[in-house]
N, C-alpha and C positions, 0 to 999 in steps of 0.2 A: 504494500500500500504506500503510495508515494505522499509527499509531505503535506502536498496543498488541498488532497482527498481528506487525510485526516486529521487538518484544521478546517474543514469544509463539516463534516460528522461531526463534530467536537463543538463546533457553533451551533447546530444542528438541535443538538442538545442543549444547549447552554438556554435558549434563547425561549425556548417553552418554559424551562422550570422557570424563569423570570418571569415570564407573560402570565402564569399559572399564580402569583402572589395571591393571596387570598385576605380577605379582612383580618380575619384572624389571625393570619402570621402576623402584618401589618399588628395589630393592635398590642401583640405581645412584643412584639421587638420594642414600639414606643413606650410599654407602660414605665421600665423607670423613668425614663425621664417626664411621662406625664405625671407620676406619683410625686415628683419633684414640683411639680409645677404647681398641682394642686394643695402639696402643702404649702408654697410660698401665696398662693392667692386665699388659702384657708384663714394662713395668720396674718393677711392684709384687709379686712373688708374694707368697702365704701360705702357712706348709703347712696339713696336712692337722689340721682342728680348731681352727684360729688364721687363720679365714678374716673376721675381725671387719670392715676397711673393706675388703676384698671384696663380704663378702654386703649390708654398707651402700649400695657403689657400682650393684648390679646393680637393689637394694630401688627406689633412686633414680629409676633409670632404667623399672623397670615403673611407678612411681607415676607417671611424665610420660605414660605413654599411659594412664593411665587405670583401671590398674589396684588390684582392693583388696587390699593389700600385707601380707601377714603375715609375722613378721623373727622368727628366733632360735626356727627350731621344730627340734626334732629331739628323743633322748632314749638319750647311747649311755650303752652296760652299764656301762661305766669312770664309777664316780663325781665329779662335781666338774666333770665334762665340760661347759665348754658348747657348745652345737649354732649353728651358723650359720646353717641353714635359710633360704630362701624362698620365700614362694609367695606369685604375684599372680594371681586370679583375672579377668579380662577377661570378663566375662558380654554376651551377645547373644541374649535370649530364649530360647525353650522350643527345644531340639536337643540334639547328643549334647555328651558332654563329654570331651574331647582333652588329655592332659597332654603338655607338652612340656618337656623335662629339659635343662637343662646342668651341669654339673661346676663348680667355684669354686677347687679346692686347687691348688697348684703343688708343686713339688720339692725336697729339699735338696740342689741340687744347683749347682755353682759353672757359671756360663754362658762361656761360649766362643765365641760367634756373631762376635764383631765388632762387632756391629751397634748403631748410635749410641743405640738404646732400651733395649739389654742390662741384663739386669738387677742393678744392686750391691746390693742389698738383703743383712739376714741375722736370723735368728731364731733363739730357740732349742728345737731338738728338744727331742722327750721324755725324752732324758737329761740337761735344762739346758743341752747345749753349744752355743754359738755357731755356727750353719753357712751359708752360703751359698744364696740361693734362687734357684728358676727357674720357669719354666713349660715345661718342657722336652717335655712331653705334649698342647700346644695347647690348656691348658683356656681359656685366652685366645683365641683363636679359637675355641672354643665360645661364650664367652659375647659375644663380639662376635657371632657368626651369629643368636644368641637375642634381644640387645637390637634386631637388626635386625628378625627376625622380629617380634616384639613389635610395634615402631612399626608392619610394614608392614601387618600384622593389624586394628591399629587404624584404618589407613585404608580397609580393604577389608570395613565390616562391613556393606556391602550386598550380599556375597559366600557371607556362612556365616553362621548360625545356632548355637547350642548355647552351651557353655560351655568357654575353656579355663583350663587348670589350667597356670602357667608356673613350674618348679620350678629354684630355686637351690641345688643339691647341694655342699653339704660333704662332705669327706675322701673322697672317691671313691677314692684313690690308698694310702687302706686296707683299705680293701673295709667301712668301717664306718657310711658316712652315710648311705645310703637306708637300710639297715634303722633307723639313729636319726631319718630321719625318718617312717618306718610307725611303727616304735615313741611315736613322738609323736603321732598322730593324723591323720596324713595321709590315708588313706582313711576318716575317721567325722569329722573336723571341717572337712574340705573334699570338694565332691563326686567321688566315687569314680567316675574314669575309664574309658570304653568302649575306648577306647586311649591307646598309651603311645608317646611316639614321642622318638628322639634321635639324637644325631650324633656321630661321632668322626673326627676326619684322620686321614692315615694318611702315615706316614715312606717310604711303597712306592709310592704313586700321585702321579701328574701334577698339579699342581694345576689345580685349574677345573673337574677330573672328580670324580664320585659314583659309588657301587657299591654293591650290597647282594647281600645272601645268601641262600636261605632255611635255615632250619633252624637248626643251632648254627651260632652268629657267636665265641662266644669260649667260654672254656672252665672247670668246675672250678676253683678255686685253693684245695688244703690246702695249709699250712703245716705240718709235723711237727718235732718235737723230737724225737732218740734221743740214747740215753744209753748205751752199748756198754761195759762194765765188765769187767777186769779183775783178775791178781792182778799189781800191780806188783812191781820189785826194781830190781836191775844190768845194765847192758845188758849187761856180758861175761856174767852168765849168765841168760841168756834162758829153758832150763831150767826156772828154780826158778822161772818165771813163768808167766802166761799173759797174752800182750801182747795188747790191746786194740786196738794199732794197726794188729799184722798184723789181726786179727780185722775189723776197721771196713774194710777194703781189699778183704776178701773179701768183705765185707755189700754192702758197693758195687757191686761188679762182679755180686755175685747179683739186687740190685732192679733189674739193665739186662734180668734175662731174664725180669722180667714184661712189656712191650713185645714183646720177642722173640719168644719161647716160651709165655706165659700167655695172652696176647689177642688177640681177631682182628688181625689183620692190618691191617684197613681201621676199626678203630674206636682212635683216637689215643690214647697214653699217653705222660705224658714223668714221669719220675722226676727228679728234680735235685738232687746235694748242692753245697748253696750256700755252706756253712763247714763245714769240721771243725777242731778243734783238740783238742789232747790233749800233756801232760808239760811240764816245765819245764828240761831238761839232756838236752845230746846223749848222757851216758851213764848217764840213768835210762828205766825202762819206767815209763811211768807206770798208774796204777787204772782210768781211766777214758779213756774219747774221747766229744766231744757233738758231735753234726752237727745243720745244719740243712735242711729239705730244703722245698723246691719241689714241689705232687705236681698235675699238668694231665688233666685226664679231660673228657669232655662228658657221657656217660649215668651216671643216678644209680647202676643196678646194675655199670657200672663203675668206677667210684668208692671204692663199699662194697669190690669185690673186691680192687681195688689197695691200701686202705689193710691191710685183712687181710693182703693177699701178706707187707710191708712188713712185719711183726710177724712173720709166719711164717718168712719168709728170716733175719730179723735173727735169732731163739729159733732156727731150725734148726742154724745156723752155729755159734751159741756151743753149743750140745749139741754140736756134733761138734768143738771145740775142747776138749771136755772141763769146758765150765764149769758148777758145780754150781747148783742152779736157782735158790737165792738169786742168783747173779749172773748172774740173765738179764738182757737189753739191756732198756730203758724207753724202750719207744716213746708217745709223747705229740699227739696231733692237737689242733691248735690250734682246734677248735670256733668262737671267739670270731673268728677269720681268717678262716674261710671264706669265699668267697665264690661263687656259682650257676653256674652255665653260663649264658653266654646267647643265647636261643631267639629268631629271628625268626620269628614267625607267617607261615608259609607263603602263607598265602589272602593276609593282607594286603601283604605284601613284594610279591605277584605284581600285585596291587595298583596300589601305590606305584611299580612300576616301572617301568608305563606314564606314569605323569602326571612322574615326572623325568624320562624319558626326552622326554616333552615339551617337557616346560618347560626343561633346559638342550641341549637335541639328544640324538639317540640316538650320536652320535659324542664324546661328551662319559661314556656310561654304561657301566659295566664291570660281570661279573658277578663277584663280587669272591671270593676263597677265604677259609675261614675258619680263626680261629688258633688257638695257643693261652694266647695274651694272657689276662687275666682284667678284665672290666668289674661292677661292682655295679647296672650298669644292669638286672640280671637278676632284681633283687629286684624291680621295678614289676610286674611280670607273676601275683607270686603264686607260692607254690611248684610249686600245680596247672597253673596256664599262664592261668589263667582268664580272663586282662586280655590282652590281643590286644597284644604289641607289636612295634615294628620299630627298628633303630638301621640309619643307612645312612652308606656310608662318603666322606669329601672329602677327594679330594687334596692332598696340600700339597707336591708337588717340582715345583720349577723345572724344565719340563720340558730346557731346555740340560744341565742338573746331571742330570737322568733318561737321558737321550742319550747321557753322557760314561760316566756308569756302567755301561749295555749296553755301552758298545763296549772299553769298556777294563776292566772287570769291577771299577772301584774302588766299596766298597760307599756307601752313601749313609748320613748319618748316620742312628741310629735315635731311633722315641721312647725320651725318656729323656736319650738324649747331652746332655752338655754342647754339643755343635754345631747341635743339632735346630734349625731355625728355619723353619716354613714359609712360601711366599711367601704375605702377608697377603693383598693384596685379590683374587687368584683365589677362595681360600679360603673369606673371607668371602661373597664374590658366591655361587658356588655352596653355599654355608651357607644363605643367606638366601634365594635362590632356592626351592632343592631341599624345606627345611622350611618355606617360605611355600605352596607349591604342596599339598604332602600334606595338611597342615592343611585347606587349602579344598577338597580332594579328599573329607577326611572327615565335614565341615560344610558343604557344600555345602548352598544352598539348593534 
């Protein structure tokens, strides 16, 4: 066999196992240095809006694979705002174009884990005070799944075609960054998305494992302000009053009977008062009481309904307390809070479910139930639905710690908790996996 035959065989070979890389190899080659990454973004949180060597760090890390990197896009309502935004485009010829999303904000919230990477960091909220930060919601493990993603993308582009669009979302954890970055030009100064695709851990599942839903995956989020008013006096003579606080106690107990008695049964509603406060002395009645309320729906016509109930219960109540209509209750819907329901595209979830189930085993895949959490992931899709999208869900419990809580019913920390800490490199693996496979499933060549 002469020389040039068998460096001809020898490429021959060479050039398949290369072509043949798989998510999976991909995912394990990068995990140290993703575990690396996630610990240094674990002990840095930002909040929400003050994401600056966040969105720098994530900017960094798209520009190494290759990506062209656009920093500090966004455009929220609140003047003076600025937006973290980013987005690295990875272009691969003529094919569809795939946005893939992660979150950047973390928490004010003081960390409790233990754990030698915990976060001591502090900032200060929107009312200047000094507070405590966390990642308490895994957007750190988001973004470690995505930088993974990213690299492994980069090396499989004899695998897919198109264009992806790789977004680094601000304030997610106000419901306010995607729409500041649509309101920035995110759909007319970057190419507008055939799909939409993202990830969230989950404080309830196994780590290692994935799950999706079709349909509603999270839900609704109004905020309401009431204002429940009064005629103040003395508490010994209640009489010459009309107390506000009885009144605010029966308003409460009345918004349980829209869930109850208003709505189907099988279509979700949760009412929630999250603060009331009212008076200054155990033995004055004071004018007024202001609550703040939580309002969780999926369908838009019930939404409308519940937020009407909520005004109709509160006015009915005070009329039948005798209050004259100058001092009806002021109910206030925070418009600017809102935040979507969000919709898993059906077709494509059904989709998606086969090539994870795939790519991480079908003993690895759950069909997951849906909550009534609230994501702004809901804004990609368009109010209409028009943009096809799916969020699929990644374990993050130790499954020992998952074991211990079935059997002896102790609950397991939630997102949010000062405790929350998922196990990272399951996590990550089936992050980088599960989002490296879908991708290729929908740019496929």
């Amino acid at each position: 066999m002469n020389a040039r035959l068998l460096l001809s065989l020898l490429c021959t070979a060479v050039v398949p196992a290369f072509a043949q890389q798989t998510p999976e190899q991909l995912a394990e080659s990068e995990l140290p240095s993703l575990l690396a990454i996630y610990k240094e973004l674990h002990a840095h949180p930002e909040l929400s809006g003050q994401e600056m060597k966040t969105s720098a760090f994530v900017a960094k890390e798209l520009k190494a694979v290759g990506c062209e990197v656009t920093e500090k896009l966004g455009k929220y309502e609140k003047p003076g705002m600025t937006a973290y935004g980013v987005v690295g485009l990875m272009k691969n010829g003529a094919g569809p174009t795939v946005l893939v999303r992660t979150d950047l904000d973390g928490l004010p919230v003081e960390e409790e884990t233990g754990l030698p990477y915990a976060s001591k960091d502090t900032q200060k909220n929107e009312e200047g005070k000094e507070v405590r930060t966390m990642h308490a919601c895994g957007h750190d493990m988001h973004m470690s799944a995505f930088i993974g993603t990213a690299r492994a993308l980069a090396k499989l582009k004899d695998q897919w075609k198109g264009t992806i669009v790789f977004v680094g979302q601000p304030a997610e954890e106000t419901g306010s960054g995607a729409k500041a970055l649509l309101a920035d030009g995110l759909y007319t100064r970057f190419p507008k998305p055939d799909f939409v695709l993202g990830l969230h851990d989950s404080a309830q599942m196994e780590a290692g494992k994935v799950g999706m839903t079709e349909g509603y995956i999270y839900a609704n989020v109004d905020s309401v302000d009431v204002t429940v008013l009064g005629m103040g006096g003395h508490g010994a003579y209640p009489h010459k009053t009309k107390d506000p606080v009885v009144l605010a106690a029966q308003i409460v107990q009345g918004w349980q009977t829209i869930a109850s008695r208003e709505t189907e049964p099988y279509d979700s509603v949760v009412v929630t008062v999250g603060s009331i406060h009212a008076g200054t002395k155990h033995n004055i009645i004071s004018d007024e009481v202001k609550m703040q309320l939580t309002v969780r729906t999926y369908k838009k016509e019930t939404r409308e309904y519940v937020l009407k109930a909520i005004d109709r219960i509160a006015r009915g109540m005070a009329t039948a307390a005798g209050l004259p209509a100058d001092r009806m209750p002021v109910v206030k819907v925070r418009e600017d809070e809102f935040t979507p329901s969000t919709y898993n595209n059906p077709e494509l979830t059904r989709r998606l479910a086969g090539v994870l189930k795939s790519a991480l085993g079908a003993d690895k895949y759950e069909v997951t139930e849906p909550t009534m959490g609230g994501e702004d992931f809901s804004v990609y899709s368009l109010e209409d639905l028009s943009i096809p999208a799916c969020m699929f869900t990644v374990g993050g419990v130790d499954p020992a710690k998952m074991a211990e809580s079935k059997k002896n019913g102790t609950p397991l920390p939630s997102l949010h908790s000062s405790k929350f800490a998922p196990v990272p490199e399951s996590s990550i693996r089936a992050g980088v996996i599960g989002m490296t496979s879908a991708v290729l499933e929908l740019m496929k060549k």
